[in-house]
DRENGUNU-294113 format. One record per residue (C-alpha): residue in one letter; x, y, z. Coordinates in steps of 0.25 Angstrom, whole numbers, plus 5000, padded with zeros to 4 digits. Each point is the difference from the previous one (the first is absolute). Layout:
N
a,X,Y,Z
...
This chain:
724
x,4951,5128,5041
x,4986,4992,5005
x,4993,5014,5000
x,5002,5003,4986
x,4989,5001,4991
x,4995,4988,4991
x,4999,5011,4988
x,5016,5003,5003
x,5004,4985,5003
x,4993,4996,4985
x,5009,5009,4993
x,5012,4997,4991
x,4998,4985,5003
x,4998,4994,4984
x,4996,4985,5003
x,4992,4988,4993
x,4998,4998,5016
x,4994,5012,5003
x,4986,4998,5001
x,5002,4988,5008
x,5004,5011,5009
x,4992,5013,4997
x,4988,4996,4992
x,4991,5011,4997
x,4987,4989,4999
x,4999,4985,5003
x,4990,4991,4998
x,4999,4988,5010
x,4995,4989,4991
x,4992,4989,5006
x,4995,5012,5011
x,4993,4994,5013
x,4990,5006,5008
x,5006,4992,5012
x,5012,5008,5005
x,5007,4988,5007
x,5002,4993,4986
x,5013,5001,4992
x,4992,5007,4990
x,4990,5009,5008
x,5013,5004,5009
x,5006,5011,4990
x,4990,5007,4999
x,4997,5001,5016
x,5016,5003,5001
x,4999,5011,4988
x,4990,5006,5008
x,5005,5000,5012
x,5015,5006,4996
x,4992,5011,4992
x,5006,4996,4987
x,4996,5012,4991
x,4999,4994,4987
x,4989,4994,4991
x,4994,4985,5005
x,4992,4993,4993
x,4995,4986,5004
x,4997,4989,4990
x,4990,4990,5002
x,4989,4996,4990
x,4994,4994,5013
x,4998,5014,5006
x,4994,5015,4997
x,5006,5006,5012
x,5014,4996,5009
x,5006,5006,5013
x,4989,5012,4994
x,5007,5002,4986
x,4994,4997,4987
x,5004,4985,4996
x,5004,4997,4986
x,4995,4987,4994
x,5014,5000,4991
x,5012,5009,5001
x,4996,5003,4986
x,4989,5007,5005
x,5008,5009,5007
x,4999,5015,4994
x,5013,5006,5004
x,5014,4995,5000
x,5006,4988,5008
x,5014,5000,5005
x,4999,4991,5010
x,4991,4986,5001
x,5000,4990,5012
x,4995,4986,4996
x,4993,4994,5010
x,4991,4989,4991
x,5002,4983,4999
x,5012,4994,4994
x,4992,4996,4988
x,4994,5015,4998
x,5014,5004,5000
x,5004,5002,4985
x,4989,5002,4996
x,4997,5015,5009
x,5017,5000,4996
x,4997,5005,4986
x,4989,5008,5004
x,5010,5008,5005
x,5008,5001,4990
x,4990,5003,4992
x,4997,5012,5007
x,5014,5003,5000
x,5001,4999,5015
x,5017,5002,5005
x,5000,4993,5012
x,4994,4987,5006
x,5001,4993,5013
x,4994,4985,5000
x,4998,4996,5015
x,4994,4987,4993
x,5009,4987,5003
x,4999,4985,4991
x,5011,5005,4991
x,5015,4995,5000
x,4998,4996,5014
x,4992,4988,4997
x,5005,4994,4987
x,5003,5000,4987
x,4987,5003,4995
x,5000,5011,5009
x,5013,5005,4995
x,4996,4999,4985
x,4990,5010,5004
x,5010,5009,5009
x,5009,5000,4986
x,4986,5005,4992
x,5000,5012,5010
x,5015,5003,4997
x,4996,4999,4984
x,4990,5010,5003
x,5007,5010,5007
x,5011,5000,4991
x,4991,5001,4988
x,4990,5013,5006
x,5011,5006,5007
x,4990,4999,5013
x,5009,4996,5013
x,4995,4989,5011
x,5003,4997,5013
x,4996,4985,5005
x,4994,4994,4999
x,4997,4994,5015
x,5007,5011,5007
x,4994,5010,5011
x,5001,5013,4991
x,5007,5013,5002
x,4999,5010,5013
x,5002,5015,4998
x,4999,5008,5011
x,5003,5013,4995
x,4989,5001,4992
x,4990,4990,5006
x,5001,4990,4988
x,4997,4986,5008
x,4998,4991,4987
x,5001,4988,5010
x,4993,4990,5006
x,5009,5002,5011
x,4992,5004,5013
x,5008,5012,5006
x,4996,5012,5010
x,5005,5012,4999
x,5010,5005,5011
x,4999,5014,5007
x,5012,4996,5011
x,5011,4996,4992
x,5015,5004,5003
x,5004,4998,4986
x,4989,5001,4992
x,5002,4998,4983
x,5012,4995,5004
x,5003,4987,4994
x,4996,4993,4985
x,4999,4985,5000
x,5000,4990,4988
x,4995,4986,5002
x,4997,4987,4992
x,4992,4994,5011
x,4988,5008,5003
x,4998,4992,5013
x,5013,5003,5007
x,5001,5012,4992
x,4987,5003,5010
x,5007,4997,5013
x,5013,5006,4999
x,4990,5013,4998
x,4994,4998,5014
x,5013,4997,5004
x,5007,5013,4995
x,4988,5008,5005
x,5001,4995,5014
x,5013,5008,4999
x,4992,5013,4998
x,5006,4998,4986
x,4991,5004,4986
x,5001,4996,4987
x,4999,5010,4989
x,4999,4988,4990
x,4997,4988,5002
x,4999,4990,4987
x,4997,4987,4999
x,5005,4991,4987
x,4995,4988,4998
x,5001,4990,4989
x,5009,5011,4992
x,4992,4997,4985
x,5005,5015,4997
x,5005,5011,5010
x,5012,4994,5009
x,5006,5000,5012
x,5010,5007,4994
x,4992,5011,4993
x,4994,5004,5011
x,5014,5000,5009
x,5004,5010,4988
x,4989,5010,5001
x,5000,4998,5014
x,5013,5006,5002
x,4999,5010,4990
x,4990,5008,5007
x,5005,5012,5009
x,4991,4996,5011
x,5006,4988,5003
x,5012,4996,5008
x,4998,4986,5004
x,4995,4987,4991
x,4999,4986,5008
x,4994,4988,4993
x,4998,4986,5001
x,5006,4993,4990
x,4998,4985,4991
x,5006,5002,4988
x,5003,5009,4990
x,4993,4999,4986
x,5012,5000,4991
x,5003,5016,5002
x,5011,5002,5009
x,5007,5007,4992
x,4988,5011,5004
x,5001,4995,5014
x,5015,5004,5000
x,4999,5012,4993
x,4989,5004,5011
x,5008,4997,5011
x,5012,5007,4995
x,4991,5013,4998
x,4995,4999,5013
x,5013,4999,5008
x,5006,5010,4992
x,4988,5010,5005
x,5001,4996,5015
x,4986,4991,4998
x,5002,4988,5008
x,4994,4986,4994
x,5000,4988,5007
x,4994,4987,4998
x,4995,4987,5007
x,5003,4991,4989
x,4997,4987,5003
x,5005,4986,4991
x,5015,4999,5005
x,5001,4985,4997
x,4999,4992,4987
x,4996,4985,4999
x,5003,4993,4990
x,5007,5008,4991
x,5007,4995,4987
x,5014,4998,5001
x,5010,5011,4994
x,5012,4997,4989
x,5009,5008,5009
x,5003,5004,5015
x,4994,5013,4997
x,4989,4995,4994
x,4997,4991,5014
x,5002,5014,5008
x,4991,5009,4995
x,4986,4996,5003
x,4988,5010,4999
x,5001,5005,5014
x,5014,5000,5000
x,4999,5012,4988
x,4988,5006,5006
x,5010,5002,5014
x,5011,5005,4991
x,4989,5011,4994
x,4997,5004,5015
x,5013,5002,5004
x,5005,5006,4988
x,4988,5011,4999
x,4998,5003,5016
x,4988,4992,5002
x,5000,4994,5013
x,4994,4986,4998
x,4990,4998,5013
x,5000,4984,5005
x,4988,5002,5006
x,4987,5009,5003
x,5007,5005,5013
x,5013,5004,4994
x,4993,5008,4989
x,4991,5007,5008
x,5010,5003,5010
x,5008,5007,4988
x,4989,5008,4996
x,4997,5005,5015
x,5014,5004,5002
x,5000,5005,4986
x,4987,5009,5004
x,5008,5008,5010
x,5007,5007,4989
x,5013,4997,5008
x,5010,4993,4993
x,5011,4991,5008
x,5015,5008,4996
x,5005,4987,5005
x,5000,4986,5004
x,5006,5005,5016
x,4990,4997,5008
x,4997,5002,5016
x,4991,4989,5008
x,4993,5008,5012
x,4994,4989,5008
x,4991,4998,5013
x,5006,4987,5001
x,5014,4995,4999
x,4995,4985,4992
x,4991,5009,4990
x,5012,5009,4997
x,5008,4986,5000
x,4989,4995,4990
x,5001,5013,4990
x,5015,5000,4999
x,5003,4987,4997
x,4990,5000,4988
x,5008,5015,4996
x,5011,4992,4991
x,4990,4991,4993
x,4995,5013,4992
x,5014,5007,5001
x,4996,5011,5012
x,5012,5003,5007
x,4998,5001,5015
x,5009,5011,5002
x,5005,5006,5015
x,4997,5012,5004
x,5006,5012,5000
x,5010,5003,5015
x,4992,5012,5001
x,4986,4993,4998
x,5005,4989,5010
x,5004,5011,5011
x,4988,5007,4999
x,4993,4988,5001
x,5007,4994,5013
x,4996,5012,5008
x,4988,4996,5002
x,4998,4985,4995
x,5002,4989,5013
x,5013,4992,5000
x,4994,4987,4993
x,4994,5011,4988
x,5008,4995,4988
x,5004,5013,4992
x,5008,4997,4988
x,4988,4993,4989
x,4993,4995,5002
x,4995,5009,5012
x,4991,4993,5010
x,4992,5010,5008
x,4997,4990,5011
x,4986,5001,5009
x,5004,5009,5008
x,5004,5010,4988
x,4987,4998,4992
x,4992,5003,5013
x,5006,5015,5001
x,4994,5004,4986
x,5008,5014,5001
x,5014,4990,5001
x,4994,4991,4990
x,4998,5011,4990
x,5011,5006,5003
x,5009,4987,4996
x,4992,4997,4988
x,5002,5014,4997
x,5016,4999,5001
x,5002,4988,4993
x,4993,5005,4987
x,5008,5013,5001
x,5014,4992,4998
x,5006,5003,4988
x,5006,4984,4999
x,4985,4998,4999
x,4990,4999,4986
x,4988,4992,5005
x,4995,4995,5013
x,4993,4989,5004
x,4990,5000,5012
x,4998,4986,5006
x,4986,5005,5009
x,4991,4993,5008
x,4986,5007,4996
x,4992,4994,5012
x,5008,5007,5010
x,4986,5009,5004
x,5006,5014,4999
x,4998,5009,4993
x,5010,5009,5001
x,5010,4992,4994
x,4993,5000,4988
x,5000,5015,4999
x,5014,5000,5005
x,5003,4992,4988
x,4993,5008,4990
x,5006,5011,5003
x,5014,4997,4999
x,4996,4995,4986
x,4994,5015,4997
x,5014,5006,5005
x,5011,4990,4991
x,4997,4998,4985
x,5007,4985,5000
x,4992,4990,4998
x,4995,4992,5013
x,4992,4987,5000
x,4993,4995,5012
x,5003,4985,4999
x,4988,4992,5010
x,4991,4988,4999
x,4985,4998,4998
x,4991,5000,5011
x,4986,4999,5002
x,5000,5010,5012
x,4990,5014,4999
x,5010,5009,5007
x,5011,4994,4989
x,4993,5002,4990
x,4997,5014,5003
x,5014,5001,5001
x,5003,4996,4986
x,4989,5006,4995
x,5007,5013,5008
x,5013,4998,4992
x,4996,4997,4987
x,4990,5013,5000
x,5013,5010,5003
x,5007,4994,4988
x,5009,4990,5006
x,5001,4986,4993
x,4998,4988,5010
x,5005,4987,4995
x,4996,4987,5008
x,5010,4991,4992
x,5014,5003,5005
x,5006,4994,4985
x,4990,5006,4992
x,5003,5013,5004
x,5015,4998,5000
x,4999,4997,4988
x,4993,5011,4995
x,5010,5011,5007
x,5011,4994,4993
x,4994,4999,4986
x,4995,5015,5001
x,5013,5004,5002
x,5006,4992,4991
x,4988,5006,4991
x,5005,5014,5004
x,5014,4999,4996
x,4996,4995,4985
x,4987,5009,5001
x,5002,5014,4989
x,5011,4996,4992
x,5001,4998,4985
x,5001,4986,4997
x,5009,5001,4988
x,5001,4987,4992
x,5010,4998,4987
x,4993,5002,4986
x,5002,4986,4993
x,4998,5003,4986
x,5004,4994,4986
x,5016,4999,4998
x,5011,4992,4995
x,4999,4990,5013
x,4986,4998,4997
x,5003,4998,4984
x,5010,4990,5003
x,4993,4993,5009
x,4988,4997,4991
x,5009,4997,4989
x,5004,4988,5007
x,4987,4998,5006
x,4993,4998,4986
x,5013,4992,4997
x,4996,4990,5011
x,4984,5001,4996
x,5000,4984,4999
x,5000,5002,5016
x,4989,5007,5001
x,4994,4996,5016
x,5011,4993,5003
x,5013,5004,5007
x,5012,5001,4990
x,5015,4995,5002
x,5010,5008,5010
x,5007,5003,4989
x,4988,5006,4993
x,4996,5008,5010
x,5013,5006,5004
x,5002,5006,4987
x,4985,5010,5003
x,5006,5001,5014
x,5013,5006,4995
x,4992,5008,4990
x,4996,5009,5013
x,5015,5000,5005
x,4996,4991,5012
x,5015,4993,4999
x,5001,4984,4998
x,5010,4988,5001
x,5012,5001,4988
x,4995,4989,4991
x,4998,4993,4986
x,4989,4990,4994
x,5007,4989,4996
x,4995,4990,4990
x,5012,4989,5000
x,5011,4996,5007
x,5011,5007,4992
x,4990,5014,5003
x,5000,4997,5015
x,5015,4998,5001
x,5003,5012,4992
x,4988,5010,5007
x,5007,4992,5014
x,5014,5006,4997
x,4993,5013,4995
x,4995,5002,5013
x,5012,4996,5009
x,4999,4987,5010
x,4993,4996,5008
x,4985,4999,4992
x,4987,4994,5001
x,4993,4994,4990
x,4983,4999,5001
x,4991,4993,4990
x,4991,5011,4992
x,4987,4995,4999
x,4986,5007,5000
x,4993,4985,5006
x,5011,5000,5011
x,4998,5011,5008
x,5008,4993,5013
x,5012,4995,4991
x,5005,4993,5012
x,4990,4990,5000
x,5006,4995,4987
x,5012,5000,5003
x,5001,5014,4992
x,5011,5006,5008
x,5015,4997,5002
x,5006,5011,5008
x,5015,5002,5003
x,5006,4997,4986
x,5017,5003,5001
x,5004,4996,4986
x,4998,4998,4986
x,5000,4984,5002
x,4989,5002,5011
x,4994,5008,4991
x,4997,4992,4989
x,4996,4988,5010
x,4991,5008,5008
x,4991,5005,4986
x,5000,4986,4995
x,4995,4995,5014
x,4990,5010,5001
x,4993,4997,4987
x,5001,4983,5005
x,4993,5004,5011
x,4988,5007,4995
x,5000,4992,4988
x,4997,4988,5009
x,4989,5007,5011
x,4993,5009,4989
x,5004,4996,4987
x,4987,5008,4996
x,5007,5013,5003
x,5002,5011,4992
x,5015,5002,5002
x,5006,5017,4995
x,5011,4995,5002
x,5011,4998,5016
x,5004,5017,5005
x,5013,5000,5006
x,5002,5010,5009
x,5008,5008,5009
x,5002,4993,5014
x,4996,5013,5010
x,5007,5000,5012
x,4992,5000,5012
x,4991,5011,5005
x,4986,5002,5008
x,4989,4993,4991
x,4987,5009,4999
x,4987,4996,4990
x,4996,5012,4991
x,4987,4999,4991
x,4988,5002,4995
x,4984,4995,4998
x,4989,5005,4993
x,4990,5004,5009
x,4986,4999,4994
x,4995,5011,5008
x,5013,5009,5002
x,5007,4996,4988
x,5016,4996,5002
x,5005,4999,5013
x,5015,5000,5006
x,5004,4991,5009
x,5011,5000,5009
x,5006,4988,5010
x,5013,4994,5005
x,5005,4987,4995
x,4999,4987,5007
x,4993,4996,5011
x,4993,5015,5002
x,4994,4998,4985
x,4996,4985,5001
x,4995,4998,5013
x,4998,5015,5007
x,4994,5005,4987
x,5006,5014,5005
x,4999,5009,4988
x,4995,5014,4998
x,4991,5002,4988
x,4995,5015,4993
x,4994,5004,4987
x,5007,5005,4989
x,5006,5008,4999
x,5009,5004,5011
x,5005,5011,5005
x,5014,5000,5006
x,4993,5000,5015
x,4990,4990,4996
x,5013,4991,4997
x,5005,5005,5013
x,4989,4995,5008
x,4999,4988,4994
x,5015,4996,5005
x,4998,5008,5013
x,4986,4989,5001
x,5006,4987,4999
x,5003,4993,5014
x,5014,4995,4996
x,5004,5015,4997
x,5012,5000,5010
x,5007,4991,4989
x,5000,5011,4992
x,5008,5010,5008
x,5011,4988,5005
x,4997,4992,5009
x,5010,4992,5009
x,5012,5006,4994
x,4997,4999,4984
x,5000,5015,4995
x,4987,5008,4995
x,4995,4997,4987
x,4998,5008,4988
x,4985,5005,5005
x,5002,5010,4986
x,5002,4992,4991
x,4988,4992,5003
x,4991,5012,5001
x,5005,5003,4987
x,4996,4985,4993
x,4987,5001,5007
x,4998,5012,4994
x,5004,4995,4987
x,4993,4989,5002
x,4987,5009,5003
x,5001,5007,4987
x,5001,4987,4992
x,4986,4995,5005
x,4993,5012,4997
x,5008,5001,4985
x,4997,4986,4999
x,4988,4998,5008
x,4992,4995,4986
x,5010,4989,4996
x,5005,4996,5013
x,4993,4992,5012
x,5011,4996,5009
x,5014,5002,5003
x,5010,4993,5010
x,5014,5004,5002
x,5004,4988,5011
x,5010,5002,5003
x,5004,5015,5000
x,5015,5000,5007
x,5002,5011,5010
x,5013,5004,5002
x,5006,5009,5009
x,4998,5016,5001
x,5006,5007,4986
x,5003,4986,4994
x,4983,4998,4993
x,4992,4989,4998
x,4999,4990,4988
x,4989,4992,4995
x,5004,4984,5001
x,4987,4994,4995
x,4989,5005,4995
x,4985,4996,4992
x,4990,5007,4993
x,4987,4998,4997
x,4993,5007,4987
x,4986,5003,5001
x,4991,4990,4995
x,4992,5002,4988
């Protein structure tokens, strides 16, 4: 694939981002004659990488640059522009902008920074280049970002110093996004120094026009590309196209991970509803990864220990893992750290074990992990000999290597690379950094035959088991329900417009029930009453016991008001409790609005779950799922994912919540009914999309669970229209 030709890997590829990619001219505007400038650097790079196209510096200050023609204006220019780099002062910035446009230029990457960075001042300016592009149709990247590195055909339109690298075990192997030019830089040398290469390499910056997200989904579009890591802040309002990338990606076997950064949220507004105070940006943007196969990196090290292992093209077929060792605490040390990233430690084979124990001493452990001892790893034909053995089990997917690179011989090096040329499992040698020569040269030794050497022991732990949870998802069609108009939707919206008064604010349980049943999620028996003589008679309609609950849109938690009176037997106690009710809330809120006091159906008792859904600025409506009780309030242990679902994304969700054993019985209850709750998450999925325009927020707390074949019902619920 890396030696295809550039003519071949720019066809059939219809793009607005095209010629950010595969420009046939660029002009580098603000053109330096000093080749260590950010604006005197892209032409140096262009040079250097033998980019084939038409360049043309700009600089009314110069006749010649880098020993090309100079252009005082880009509108001096004679031929066409696809491609024009910015390199000028902030206040220059505009101004050169419409030049462009005004040669009709498609592309431009401002490395310029003092924009949305700085201020509002700076933003107002940054919203001026959006109105720009939008109006001439020409594309920016920036500004204040690095640029964009090619390496298939030389196009460095980038302030970004780079060499190019003859050695490399995996050359044009890896495309990287970032929104932070700086660190963008160093996980580069980073990834390099794992004889790693990039075949793209783009930097996004302050996001006025082209985003993260645009880039991911021409990224993974590209035949060449099998891989896309980035560093990720925030997404700029299109992760519906983030999604949608992703998705594409792991249904063609492209791997994307991401290091995205901003996991907590201070000082965030409170939520009308439980759901509401679960799902926080990061807690969507976690449900995204999961749900489209992105393995979310919490650091450099994890990420780039998933892109070396990813490098070897072998893909974990499982999470059983062997531990061969030169020391019994460093296999101690790798094992115990198995469960945190769901390895499984599993025991050799008996015919592995045999085999081994004719030759390993006494105090050899055999089992897993396998400890080869000193005296083994000074015989390098022994040592090979086991490592060779252990790999070969069939009980075995993925081996570790705990190895001492400043043992000074090397043989055992070579011993290792060639067990790792005759299986085709993945092996990672786990070690430590050292500053010794003959270490070094050890590593160096390793890496170069195309064996990934970690020097975090949970890093690279975790990047075995989220490849192969990668592998398992990786190639197969990610089928998702059509939502589209229907009668549900139709009567939903009737009542929705109905309760338009509401608008932003959540409406009554008794309202929101009604749109809930509307999609057949099932609810309490019940009947707004509006007097005594209604709540007796709807009481005895039902059948005793009943509840009765205040319905008021400024009383969301009717307790509070004295609002609720459960466990109602008679007619008598009927009448009492409607009249007590409206007392109560007459003396604490006599400015409530009241729709009247719901008496409802006492449910018997069942496991209390949380089921809902927030509008995500970014994602769009969300689905949350949770127990009840103390796991909601104080563990926050919910599962969020994007709608809509899938019936495996509604059985990840439940398999992903740490108080799952109550769901399958626990302590001698029975097993509850784990399908009808797929099917209300489900339902409750189709309702956010249908009504993702009208509605913001919906909390069904809480949703009883009863046991297996005998469903679910809904015992209170809000909605929250969308606000005007």
């Amino acid at each position: 694939m890396n030696s295809r030709h550039v003519r071949e890997l720019q066809q059939n590829r219809p793009s607005e981002l095209e010629t950010f990619f595969y420009p046939a001219s660029i002009a580098v505007i603000g053109a330096s004659q000093n080749a260590l400038k950010p604006n005197g650097i892209p032409l140096y790079l262009l040079n250097m990488f033998g980019y084939k196209g038409d360049v043309y510096p700009v600089n009314p200050k110069y006749e010649r640059v880098g020993g090309l023609k100079c252009y005082p204006s880009i509108l001096d220019i004679e031929g066409r522009v696809d491609l024009a780099i910015i390199g000028v002062a902030a206040a220059q910035v505009m101004e050169v902008l419409r030049e462009c446009a005004g040669k009709k230029v498609k592309s431009v990457i401002i490395f310029t920074s003092g924009f949305a960075e700085i201020g509002a001042e700076g933003r107002a300016e940054q919203e001026e280049m959006k109105s720009l592009a939008d109006e001439s149709g020409m594309r920016i990247l920036g500004p204040n970002c690095l640029g964009i590195l090619n390496y298939y055909n030389g196009n460095m339109a980038s302030f970004f110093y780079n060499q190019e690298r003859k050695d490399l075990v995996h050359p044009k192997k890896l495309s990287f996004i970032t929104q932070s030019g700086g660190l963008g830089g160093i996980i580069y040398q980073m990834v390099m120094q794992l004889s790693i290469g990039f075949n793209y390499f783009v930097s996004t910056g302050n996001e006025a026009d082209v985003s993260f997200a645009e880039i991911l989904d021409y990224l993974v579009s590209l035949d060449e590309v099998s891989i896309v890591a980035g560093y990720l802040e925030g997404l700029q309002g299109d992760g519906k196209l983030f999604r949608e990338a992703c998705r594409h990606a792991l249904e063609n076997k492209k791997l994307v991970t991401m290091l995205k950064v901003g996991r907590t949220e201070t000082g965030a507004a409170a939520a009308a509803s439980h759901t509401g105070a679960l799902v926080g940006s990061d807690q969507v943007y976690e449900g995204v990864f999961r749900q489209f196969g992105v393995p979310r990196a919490d650091d450099v090290e994890q990420m780039n220990a998933l892109i070396a292992l990813h490098a070897t093209g072998r893909l974990p077929k499982g999470k059983r893992m062997a531990i061969i060792t030169i020391s019994g605490g460093g296999g101690v040390v790798v094992a115990d750290k198995c469960p945190e990233y769901s390895l499984e430690v599993v025991t050799l084979s008996d015919y592995t074990q045999e085999r081994l124990r004719e030759f390993f001493p006494a105090y050899g452990a055999v089992r897993n992990p396998v400890d080869l001892t000193s005296q083994l790893f000074i015989d390098t034909e022994l040592f090979q000999r086991a490592l060779l053995l252990v790999m070969q089990d069939p009980e075995i997917d993925v081996g570790g290597f705990f190895y001492n690179l400043e043992m000074p011989d090397p043989e055992a090096g070579k011993k290792i690379i060639e067990v790792y040329n005759e299986i085709d499992k993945p092996l990672v040698v786990f070690s430590w950094p050292t500053g010794q020569d003959y270490a070094i040269e050890a590593r160096k030794g390793l890496v170069q035959a195309g064996i990934p050497v970690i020097e975090h022991i949970p890093s690279g732990l975790w990047a075995i088991s989220s490849l192969a949870e990668w592998a398992q998802k990786a190639g197969k069609p990610q089928v998702y329900p059509s939502c589209r108009p229907a009668k549900e939707q139709e009567e939903a919206l009737g009542y929705l417009k109905e309760y338009s008064a509401f608008r932003g604010r959540a409406i009554t349980e008794w309202q929101s029930k009604l749109i809930l049943r509307a999609y057949g999620i099932p609810v309490t028996e019940e009947v707004l009453a509006s007097s005594p003589e209604e709540a007796v008679k709807a009481a005895k309609g039902i059948g005793f016991p009943v509840a009765l609950k205040i319905m008021s849109p400024d009383l969301l938690h009717k307790t509070d008001a004295g609002g609720v009176i459960l466990n109602v037997n008679t007619g008598q106690e009927a009448e009492k409790a409607f009249l007590e009710i409206m007392g109560n809330v007459q003396d604490r809120r006599p400015d409530a609005a009241i729709e009247g006091v719901l008496v409802q159906e006492m449910l018997r008792p069942g496991l209390e779950v949380i089921v809902g859904v927030k509008k995500d600025p970014v994602f769009g409506p969300a689905v949350v799922f949770g127990l009840g009780g103390i796991f909601v309030e104080v563990l926050k242990d919910a599962a969020t994912r994007v709608a809509p679902l899938n019936e495996h994304d509604a059985r990840s969700m439940i398999d992903e919540i740490r108080g799952k054993a109550l769901l399958a019985g626990y302590r001698g209850e029975l097993p509850r009914d784990i399908d009808a709750l797929i099917d209300i998450l489900l339902k409750i999925s189709r309702l956010a999309v249908e009504l993702e325009d009208t509605v913001d927020e919906i909390d069904i707390n809480p949703l009883i669970l009863y046991e297996q074949g005998s469903g679910a019902v809904a015992a209170d619920a809000l909605v929250v229209p969308r606000q005007s």
